[in-house]
Phi, psi and omega in degrees: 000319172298325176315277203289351149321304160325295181308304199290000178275327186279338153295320147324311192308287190312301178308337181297304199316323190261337149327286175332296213277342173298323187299322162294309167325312190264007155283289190313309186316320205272312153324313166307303182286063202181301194310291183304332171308300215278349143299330172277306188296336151304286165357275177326312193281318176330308194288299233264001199235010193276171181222148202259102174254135194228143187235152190283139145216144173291113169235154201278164175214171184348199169240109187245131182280126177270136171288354197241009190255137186267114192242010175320307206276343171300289192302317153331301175318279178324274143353281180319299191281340172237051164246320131332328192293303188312323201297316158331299201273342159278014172251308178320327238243356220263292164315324183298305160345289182272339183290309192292333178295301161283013187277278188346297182298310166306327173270330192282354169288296207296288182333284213290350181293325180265009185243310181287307180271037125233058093299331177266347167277102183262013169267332169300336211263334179298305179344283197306322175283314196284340171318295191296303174330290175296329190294290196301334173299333177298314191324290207281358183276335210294329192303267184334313162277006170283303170319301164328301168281017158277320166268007197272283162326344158291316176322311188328301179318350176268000180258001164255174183284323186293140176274304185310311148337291157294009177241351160272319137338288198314280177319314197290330198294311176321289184294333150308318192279311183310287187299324194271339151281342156307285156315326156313325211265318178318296197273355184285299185315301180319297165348294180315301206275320180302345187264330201250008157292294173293308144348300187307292222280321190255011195224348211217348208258090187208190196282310191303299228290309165329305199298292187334311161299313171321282181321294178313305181288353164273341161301309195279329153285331152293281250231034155311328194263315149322283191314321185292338203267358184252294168252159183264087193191123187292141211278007181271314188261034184229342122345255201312321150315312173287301198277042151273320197271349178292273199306348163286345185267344166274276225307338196262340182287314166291358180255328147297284213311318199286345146326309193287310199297336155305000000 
């Protein structure tokens, strides 16, 4: 009986204790709802109270030219610079002129001068002719063994029987095998020269490259007779040699820098 006397006492506690605490509750709840009463009637007066306030801001708007403003010293000013200016782009353009006519006057100096004393040269003028001379000997072997092998490729026409057949076989198996190692040849070269054009154009085509040519062909034409006695190499195709390695060497020096710059 004291037992339960306990509990029920320690049960009365706990029932005060959770009284208490609903009774703070429903105090905080009541304060909340007073809060939200007196927020909604702000509210409520705000919407029914309002008032239309206008605040100034700045905004830009064109340039409108006022009739009562003197703009003389604008327009002077003005005048001035681009009558200096023109005057400028008519010196620049004046000077550009006079630079290129004499660039002009200088390489055709250059030119005809280095053009007469290898007229007057008789071991270059020996060169040249024996150059051409071996080029047109190249021409006609390679012709001739283009032929051979067109009759060679011909032969075929001699296993029919018929003679008239065959001798129209023969001619066509020829001019075929001929034109078409002629045209090969033809269009390889052209290539060949269309490639080494664009090169040229993109890697080589400035003023050093003009000086490089001069120098070189006044060397090898004045100090001909030198070069020959030191190498036996015609001085036309030693011409032509030196600006093959000039130009693999700016390919290869433009093709570095633009590595590095990368």
């Amino acid at each position: 009986m004291q037992a339960l006397k306990n509990d029920l006492k320690l049960a009365d506690r706990a029932l005060q204790i959770e009284k208490e605490k609903l009774r703070s509750a429903n105090v905080t709840i009541g304060e909340c709802q007073d809060k939200i009463r007196c927020l909604t009637q702000q509210r409520d007066y705000a919407r029914t109270h309002q008032k239309i306030v206008e605040i100034p801001v700045e905004k830009p708007v064109l340039y409108e030219k006022c009739e009562a403003c003197d703009r003389t010293a604008y327009q002077n000013e003005k005048a001035k610079y681009e009558t200096q200016k023109e005057r400028l782009a008519g010196q620049y353009k004046a000077k550009t002129v006079i630079f290129q006519t004499t660039l002009f006057l200088l390489a055709w100096y250059s030119l005809t001068t280095t053009l007469f004393q290898a007229v007057q040269s008789d071991v270059f003028l020996s060169d040249c002719k024996s150059f051409f001379h071996d080029a047109a000997s190249f021409i006609q072997t390679f012709i001739g063994w283009t032929i051979a092998a067109g009759h060679s490729a011909a032969q075929i026409s001699t296993k029919i029987p018929n003679a008239f057949i065959a001798g129209i076989i023969y001619w066509l198996l020829l001019i075929l095998v001929v034109g078409i190692c002629v045209a090969g040849t033809g269009i390889l070269v052209i290539l060949i020269e269309i490639k080494v054009i664009e090169l040229y154009k993109k890697n080589c085509w400035d003023f050093i490259t003009l000086l490089m040519i001069l120098t070189s062909a006044a060397v090898i034409i004045y100090f001909g007779e030198s070069i020959k006695k030191t190498l036996s190499v015609n001085l036309l195709l030693l011409f032509v040699l030196s600006q093959g390695v000039y130009v693999g060497l700016r390919c290869y020096l433009k093709n570095q820098l633009n590595t590095k710059l990368y």
